[in-house]
N, C-alpha and C positions, 0 to 999 in steps of 0.2 A: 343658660339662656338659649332660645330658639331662633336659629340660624334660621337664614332665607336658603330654600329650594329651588329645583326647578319647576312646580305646582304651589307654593306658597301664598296665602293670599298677604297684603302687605296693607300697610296703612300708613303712611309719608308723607311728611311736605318734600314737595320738589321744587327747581329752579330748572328752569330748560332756558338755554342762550347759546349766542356764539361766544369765541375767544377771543373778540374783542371787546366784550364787556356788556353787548347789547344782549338785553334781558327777553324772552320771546313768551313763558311760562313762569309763574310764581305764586304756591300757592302757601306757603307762608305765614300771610296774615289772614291767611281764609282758615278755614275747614281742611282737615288733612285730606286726603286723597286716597282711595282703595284701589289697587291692583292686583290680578288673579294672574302672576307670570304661567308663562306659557297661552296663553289665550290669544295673543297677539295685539293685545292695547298696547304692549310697548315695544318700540323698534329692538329687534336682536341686540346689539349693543345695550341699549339702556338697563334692558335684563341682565345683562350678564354683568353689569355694573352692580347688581343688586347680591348676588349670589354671596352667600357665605355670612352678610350683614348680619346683625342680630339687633333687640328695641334698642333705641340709644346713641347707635352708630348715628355718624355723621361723614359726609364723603363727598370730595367734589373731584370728577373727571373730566376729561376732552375724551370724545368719542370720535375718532374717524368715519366718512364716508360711508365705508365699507361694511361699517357695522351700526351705524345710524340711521340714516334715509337715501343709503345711496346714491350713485353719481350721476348724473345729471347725460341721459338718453335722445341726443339729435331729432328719433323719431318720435317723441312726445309730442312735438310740438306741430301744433296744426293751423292750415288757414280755415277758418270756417266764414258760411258767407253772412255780412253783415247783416241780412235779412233774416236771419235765426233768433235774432236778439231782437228785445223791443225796443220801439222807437222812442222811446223815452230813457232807455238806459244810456246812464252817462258813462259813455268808456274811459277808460285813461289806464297807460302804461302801467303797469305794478299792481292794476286792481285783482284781487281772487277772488274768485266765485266758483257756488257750484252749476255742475253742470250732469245731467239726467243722462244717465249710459242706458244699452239697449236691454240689460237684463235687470232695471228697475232701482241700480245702486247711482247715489252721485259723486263724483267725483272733482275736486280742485282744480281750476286752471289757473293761471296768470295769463293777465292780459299783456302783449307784448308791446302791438302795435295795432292799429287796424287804420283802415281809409273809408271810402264810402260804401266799397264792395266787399270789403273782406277785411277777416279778424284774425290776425295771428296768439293762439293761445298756446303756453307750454304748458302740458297736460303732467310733467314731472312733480316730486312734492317739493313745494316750497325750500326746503331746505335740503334739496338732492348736493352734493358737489359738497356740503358745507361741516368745517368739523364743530362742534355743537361740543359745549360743556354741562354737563350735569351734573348739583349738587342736590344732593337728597339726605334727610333724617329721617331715619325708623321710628316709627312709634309703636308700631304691632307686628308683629310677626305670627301667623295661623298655619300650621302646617296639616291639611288635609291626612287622613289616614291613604297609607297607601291600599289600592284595588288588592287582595286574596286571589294569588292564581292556584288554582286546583289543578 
């Protein structure tokens, strides 16, 4: 059988949650899922969660912080002024949204708090600080040839 690499392409149902039971990702009853490790579609941790599997395996982890979405950065978090947003946008505490950065990519915030002048958003990923269980089944396992160096 064909072990998972660090290049592997994969094909898997996952579950992404915390360790209290709350469910965040589940794709299960769907359609498996493709992943090209090493590309960065999945947090360090979850890769390396993957390493060594082969089709068939079944495997459920807790992933620390450190190697998940990391810890949660004080200076993430920004006021911006309420006038950036439109006036029809309903704000409320906990909402995420993206938001347009200056080199064309968008990025996630959370809404913390805001008033009539100003929005406090943490610019962190949602699940920074948080340890995260992930259980995953193999279906496929592809191992790319490796590059010929001459």
């Amino acid at each position: 059988m064909t072990k998972i690499q660090r290049h592997s392409i994969v094909t898997l149902h996952h579950r992404l949650g915390l360790t209290d039971g709350t469910v965040l990702e589940d794709s299960f009853e769907q359609e498996p899922m493709v992943f090209h490790l090493g590309s960065g579609e999945l947090a360090e941790g979850l890769e390396l969660a993957l390493l060594d599997l082969q089709e068939g395996d079944e495997q459920t982890i807790d992933i620390g912080p450190d190697l998940a979405f990391g810890f949660a950065d004080e200076t993430a978090v920004h006021s911006l002024q309420r006038s950036e947003f439109a006036p029809d946008c309903e704000l409320q505490p906990g909402l995420i949204m993206e938001f347009s950065v200056p080199n064309g990519d968008s990025l996630p915030g959370t809404i913390l708090d805001f008033d009539d002048a100003t929005v406090k958003v943490d610019f962190n990923h949602p699940l920074a600080g948080q340890t995260v269980r992930f259980s995953v089944k193999i279906i496929k396992v592809e191992n790319p040839p490796e590059p010929e160096i001459h």
